[in-house]
C-alpha positions in Angstrom: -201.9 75.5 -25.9 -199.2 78.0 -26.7 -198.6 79.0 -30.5 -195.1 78.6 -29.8 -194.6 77.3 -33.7 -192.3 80.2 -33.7 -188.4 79.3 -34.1 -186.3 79.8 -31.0 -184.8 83.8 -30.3 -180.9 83.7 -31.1 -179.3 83.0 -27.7 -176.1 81.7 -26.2 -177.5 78.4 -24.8 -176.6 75.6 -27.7 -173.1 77.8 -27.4 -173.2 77.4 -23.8 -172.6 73.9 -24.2 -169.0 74.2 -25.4 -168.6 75.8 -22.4 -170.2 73.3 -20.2 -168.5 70.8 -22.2 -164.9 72.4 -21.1 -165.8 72.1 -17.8 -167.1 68.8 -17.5 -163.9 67.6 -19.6 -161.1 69.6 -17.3 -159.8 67.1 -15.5 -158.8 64.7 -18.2 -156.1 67.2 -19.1 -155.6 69.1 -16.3 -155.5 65.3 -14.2 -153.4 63.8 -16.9 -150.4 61.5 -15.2 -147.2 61.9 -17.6 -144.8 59.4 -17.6 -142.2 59.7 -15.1 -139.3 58.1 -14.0 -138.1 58.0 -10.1 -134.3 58.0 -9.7 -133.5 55.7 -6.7 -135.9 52.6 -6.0 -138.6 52.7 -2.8 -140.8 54.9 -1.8 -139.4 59.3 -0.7 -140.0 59.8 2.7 -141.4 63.1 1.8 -142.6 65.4 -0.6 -139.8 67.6 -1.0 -137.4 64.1 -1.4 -140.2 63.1 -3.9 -139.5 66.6 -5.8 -136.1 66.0 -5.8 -136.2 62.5 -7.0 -138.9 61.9 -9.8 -138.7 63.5 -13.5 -141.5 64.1 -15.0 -140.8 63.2 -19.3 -144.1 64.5 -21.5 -144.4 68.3 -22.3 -146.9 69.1 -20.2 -148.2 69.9 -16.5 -151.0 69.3 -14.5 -152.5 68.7 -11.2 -149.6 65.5 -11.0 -147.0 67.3 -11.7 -147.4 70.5 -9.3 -148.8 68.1 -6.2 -146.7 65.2 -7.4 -150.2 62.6 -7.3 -148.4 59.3 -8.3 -148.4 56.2 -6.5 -149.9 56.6 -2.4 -151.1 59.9 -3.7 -152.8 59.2 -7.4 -156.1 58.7 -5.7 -156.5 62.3 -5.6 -157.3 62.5 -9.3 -159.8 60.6 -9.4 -161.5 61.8 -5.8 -161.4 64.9 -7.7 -163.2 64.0 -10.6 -165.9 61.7 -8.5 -166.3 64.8 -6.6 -167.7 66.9 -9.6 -169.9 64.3 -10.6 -171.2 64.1 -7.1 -171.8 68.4 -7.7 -173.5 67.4 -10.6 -176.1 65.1 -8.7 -176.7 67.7 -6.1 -177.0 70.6 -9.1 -179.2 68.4 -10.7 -181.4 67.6 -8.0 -181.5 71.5 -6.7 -181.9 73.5 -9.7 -184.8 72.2 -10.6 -187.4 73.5 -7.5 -185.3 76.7 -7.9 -186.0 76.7 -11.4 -189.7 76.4 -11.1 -190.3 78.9 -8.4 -187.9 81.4 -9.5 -188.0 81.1 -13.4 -185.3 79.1 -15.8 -183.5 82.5 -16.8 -182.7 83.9 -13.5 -181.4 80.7 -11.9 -179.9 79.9 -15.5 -177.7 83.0 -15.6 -176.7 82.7 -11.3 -175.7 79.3 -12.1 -173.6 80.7 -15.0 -172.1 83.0 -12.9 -171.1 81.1 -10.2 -170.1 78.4 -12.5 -167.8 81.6 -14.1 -166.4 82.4 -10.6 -165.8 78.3 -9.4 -164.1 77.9 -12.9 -161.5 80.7 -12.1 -160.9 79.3 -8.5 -159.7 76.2 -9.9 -157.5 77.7 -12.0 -155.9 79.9 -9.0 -156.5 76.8 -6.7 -153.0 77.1 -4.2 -153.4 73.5 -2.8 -155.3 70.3 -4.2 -157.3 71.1 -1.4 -158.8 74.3 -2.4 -158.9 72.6 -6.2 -161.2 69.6 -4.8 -163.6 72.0 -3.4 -164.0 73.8 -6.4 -164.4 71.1 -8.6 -167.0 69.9 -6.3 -168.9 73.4 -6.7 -168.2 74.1 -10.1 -170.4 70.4 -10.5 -172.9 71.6 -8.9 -173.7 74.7 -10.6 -172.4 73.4 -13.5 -175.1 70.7 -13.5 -177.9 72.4 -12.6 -177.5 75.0 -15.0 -176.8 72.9 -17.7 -180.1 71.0 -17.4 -181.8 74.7 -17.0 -180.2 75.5 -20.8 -181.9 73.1 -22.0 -185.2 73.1 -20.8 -185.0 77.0 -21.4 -183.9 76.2 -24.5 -187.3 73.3 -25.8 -189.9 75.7 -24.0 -189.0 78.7 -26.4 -190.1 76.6 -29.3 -193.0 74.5 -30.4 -192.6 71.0 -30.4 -192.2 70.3 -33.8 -188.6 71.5 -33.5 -188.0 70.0 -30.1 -186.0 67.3 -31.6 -183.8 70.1 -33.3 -183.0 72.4 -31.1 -182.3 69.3 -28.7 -179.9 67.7 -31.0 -178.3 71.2 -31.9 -177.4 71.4 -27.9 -176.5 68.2 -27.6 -174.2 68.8 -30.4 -172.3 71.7 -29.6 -171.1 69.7 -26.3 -169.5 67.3 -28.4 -167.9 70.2 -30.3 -167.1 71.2 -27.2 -165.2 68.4 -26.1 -163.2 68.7 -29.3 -162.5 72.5 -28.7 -161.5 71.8 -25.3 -158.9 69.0 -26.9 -157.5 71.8 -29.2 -156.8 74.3 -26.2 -155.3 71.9 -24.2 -152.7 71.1 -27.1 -151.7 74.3 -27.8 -151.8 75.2 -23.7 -149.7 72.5 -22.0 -149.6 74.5 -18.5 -152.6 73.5 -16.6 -153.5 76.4 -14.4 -153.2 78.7 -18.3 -155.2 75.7 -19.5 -158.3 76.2 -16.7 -158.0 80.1 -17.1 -158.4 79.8 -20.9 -161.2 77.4 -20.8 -163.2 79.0 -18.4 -162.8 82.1 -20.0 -166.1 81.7 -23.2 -168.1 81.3 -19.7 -167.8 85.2 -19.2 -168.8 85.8 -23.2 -171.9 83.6 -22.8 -172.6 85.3 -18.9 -172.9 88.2 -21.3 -175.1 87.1 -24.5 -177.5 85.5 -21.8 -178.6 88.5 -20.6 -180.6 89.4 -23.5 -182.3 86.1 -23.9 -186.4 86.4 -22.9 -187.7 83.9 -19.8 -189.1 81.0 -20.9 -193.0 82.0 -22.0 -194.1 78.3 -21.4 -193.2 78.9 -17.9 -194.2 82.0 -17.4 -197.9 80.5 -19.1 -197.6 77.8 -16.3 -197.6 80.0 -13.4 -200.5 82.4 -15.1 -198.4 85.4 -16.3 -200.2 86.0 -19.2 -199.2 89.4 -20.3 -195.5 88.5 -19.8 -196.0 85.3 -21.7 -197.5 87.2 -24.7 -194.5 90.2 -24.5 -192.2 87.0 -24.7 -193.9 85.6 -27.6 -194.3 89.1 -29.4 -190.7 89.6 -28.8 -189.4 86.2 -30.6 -191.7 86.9 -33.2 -190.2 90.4 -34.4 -186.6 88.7 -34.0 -187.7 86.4 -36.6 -188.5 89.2 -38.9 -192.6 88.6 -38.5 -195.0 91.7 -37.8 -196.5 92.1 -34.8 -199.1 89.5 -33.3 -202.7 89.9 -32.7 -201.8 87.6 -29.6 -204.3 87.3 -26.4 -203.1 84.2 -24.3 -206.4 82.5 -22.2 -205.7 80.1 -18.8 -206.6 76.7 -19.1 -207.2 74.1 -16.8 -203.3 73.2 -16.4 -202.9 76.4 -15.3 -201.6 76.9 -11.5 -204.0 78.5 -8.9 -203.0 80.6 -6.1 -205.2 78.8 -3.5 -203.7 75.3 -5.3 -200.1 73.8 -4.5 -197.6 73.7 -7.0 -197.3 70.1 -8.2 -194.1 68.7 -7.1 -191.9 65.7 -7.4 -194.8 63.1 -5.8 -196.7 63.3 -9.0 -194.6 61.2 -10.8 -195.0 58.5 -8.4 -198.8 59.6 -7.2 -200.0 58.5 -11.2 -199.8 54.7 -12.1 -198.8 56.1 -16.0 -196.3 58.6 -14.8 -194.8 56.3 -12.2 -194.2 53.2 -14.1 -192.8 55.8 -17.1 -190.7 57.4 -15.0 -189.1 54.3 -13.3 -187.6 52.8 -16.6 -187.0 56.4 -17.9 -184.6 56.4 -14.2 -182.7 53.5 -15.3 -182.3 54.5 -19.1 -180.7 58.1 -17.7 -178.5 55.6 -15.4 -177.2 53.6 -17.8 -176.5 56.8 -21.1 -174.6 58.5 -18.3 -172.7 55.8 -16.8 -171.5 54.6 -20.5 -171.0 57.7 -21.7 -169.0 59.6 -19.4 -167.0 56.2 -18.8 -165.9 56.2 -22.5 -165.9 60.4 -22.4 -163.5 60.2 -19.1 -161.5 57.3 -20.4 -160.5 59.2 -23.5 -157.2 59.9 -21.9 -156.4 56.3 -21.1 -156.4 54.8 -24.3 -153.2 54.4 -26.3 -151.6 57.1 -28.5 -152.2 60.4 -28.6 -153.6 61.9 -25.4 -155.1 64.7 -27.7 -156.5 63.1 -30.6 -158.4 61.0 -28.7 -160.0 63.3 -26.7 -160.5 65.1 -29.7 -162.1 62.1 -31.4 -164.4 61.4 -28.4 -166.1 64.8 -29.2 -166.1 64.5 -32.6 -167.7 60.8 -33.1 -170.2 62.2 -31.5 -171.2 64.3 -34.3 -172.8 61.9 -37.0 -174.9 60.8 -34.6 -177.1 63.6 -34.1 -177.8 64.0 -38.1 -178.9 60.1 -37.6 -180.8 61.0 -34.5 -183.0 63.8 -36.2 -183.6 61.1 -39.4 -184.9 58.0 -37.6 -186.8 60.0 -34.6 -188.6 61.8 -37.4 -189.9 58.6 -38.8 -193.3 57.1 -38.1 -191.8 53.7 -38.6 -188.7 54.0 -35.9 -189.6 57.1 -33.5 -188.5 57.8 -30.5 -188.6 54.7 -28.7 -187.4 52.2 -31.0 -184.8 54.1 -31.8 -183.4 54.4 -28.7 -183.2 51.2 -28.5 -181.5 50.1 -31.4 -179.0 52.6 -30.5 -178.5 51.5 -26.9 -178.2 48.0 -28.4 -175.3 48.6 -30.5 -173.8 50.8 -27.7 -174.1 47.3 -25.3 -172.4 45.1 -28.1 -169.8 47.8 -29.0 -168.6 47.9 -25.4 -168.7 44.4 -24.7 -166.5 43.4 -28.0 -164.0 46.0 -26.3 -162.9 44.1 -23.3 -162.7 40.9 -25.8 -161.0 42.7 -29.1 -157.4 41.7 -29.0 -155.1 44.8 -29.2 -153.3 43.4 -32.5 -157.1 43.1 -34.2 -156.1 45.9 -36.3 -157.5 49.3 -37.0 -161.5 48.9 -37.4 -161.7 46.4 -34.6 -159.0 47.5 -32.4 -160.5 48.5 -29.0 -160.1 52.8 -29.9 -162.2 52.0 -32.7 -165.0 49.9 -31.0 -165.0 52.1 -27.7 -165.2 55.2 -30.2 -168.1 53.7 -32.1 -170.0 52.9 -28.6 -169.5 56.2 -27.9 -171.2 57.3 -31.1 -174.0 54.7 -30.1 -174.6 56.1 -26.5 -174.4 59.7 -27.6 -177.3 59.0 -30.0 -179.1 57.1 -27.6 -178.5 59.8 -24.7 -179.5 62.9 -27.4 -183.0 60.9 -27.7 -183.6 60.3 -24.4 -183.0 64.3 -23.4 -185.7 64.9 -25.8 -188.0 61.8 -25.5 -188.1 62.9 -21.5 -189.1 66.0 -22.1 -191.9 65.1 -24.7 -193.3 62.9 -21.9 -194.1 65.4 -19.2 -196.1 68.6 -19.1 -194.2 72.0 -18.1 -195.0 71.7 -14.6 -193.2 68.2 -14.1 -190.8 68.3 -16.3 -188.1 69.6 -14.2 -188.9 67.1 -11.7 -187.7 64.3 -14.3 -185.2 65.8 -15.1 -183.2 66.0 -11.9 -184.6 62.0 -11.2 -182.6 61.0 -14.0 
């Protein structure tokens, strides 16, 4: 085993989230549909009698506004948002061979990058075209690099403060979603908006530089001396002296005459198959709840900002409650998971029923904000649970299947 008991070197990938967390949150402002009012009734002939015809009433631009997306045309919003997400699978699914033959911090910092240089194209996009595109690239690299942070970020510890440095990511994107709400109310132009969102993505590009590779990876593939330079390295940053460190191979470790182990092991082993089956569906249904409510946040009623805003931020006791329960011999990991995915379930389901008059604790804000507070908890566990339940060598492989 590695003595990695050490605490993590200061780096910019918990900040990265806020970052990531712009991003993955752009169109919700920058796809925003103000009200509007059309001056003669049926339907322009054309997009220049559209221009002339339709007035536009909130204090703000975006994507509808320049391209005029309403009515035969509003589908576009949403194609562009389903088109990130559809990024994000491939990212997902991609970065993770990538990141085990190459290393997490060289395909961490080229997905950064590109992520950097997609971002800027949106902004500049000329058409809805060229926009689409971009989104769809920025979700790929966006994805993939994302998950990369994260695994960088548990293999530079030990695991006795897997759960914290998990959480603290997990965290900083729902800060992130609150920072983003915050520029977009003091921006209101879109393209401004994009430009000044994507712009921390250069600061972090920066910082990133100076974080060490991953010395659990670099023990998986037999780099011994460059493990223990890594190690000796977080140790002085802590303020420790210098190690008496020598690093022996063990049987986990990779032969040259031996194939890497890939993504049939997890199906090969009855254990790892049958684990990695409901752990598939549990990734399906945290991101298909959360980023419903997340993405929603512009539909519900009043303030397009605040609620935004207060997507990100309910997201915030949950990770304190997270670090409490999954620390506990009597709850752990999987139970709590549970409970949380529970209350997420009944949360959403006494949405659709809660009348709209039911008043301020029970109105459907309040319960679809609380499910999101339930989800986010159970999705912070289950980023840490997965990667408790693999060894180095597999564990970007369950990554990228959930």
């Amino acid at each position: 085993m590695l003595p990695l008991s050490l605490r993590a070197p200061r780096g910019a990938e918990p900040a990265g989230e806020v970052y990531v967390a712009c991003q993955s949150m752009l169109i919700v402002l920058v796809g925003a549909v103000p009200e509007y009012r059309i001056d003669q009734e049926g339907i322009p002939a054309s997009r220049a009698e559209l221009a002339k015809r339709i007035h536009f009433v909130d204090n703000f631009t975006s994507i509808v506004t320049e391209w005029y997306l309403i009515e035969q045309e509003a589908y576009k919003v949403s194609l562009a948002s389903s088109l990130f997400f559809a990024g994000l699978l491939i990212g997902n699914v991609t970065f993770g061979p990538l990141s085990d033959k190459l290393g997490r911090k060289p395909v961490y910092i080229s997905g950064l990058f590109l992520d950097v240089v997609f971002g800027y194209v949106t902004a500049l996009a000329p058409s809805y075209d060229i926009f689409a595109v971009s989104r769809f690239l920025v979700g790929i690299v966006n994805g993939g690099m994302a998950l990369v942070s994260f695994v960088l970020t548990q293999e530079y510890v030990g695991k006795s403060f897997w759960s914290f440095t998990g959480s603290l990511t997990n965290l900083t994107f729902a800060v992130g979603i609150a920072v983003y709400a915050l520029l977009g109310y003091c921006v209101r132009e879109w393209r401004y908006l994009a430009l000044v969102s994507n712009t921390p993505g250069v600061i972090f590009l920066l910082l990133s530089f100076m974080l060490p590779e991953s010395p659990r990876w670099l023990y998986s593939q037999g780099k011994m001396e460059e493990a223990e330079d890594v190690l000796q390295y977080i140790a002085l940053g802590n303020g420790k002296e210098r190690l008496n460190l020598k690093l022996k191979p063990n049987a986990g470790t990779l032969r040259k005459d031996v194939s890497a182990p890939g993504i049939l092991n997890l199906v090969k082993h009855p254990i790892l198959r049958w684990r990695t089956v409901i752990l598939m569906y549990i990734w399906y249904v945290c991101s298909f709840v959360y980023y419903g409510l997340t993405l929603n946040a512009g539909e519900l009623r009043g303030n397009l900002y605040l609620n935004v805003a207060l997507s990100g931020l309910v997201e915030v006791p949950a990770f304190p409650l997270c670090m409490f329960f999954i620390e506990k011999s009597w709850s752990g990991r999987r139970k709590t998971m549970t409970c949380f995915l529970i209350f997420a379930g009944f949360a959403c389901i006494f949405t659709m029923l809660a009348p709209t008059n039911a008043g301020l604790l029970f109105s459907p804000t309040s319960l679809a904000l609380c499910g999101k507070m339930m989800v986010s908890a159970a999705f912070n566990i289950l980023y840490i649970y997965t990667s408790e339940l693999y060894p180095t060598v597999l564990r970007w492989d369950c990554f990228k299947l959930g």
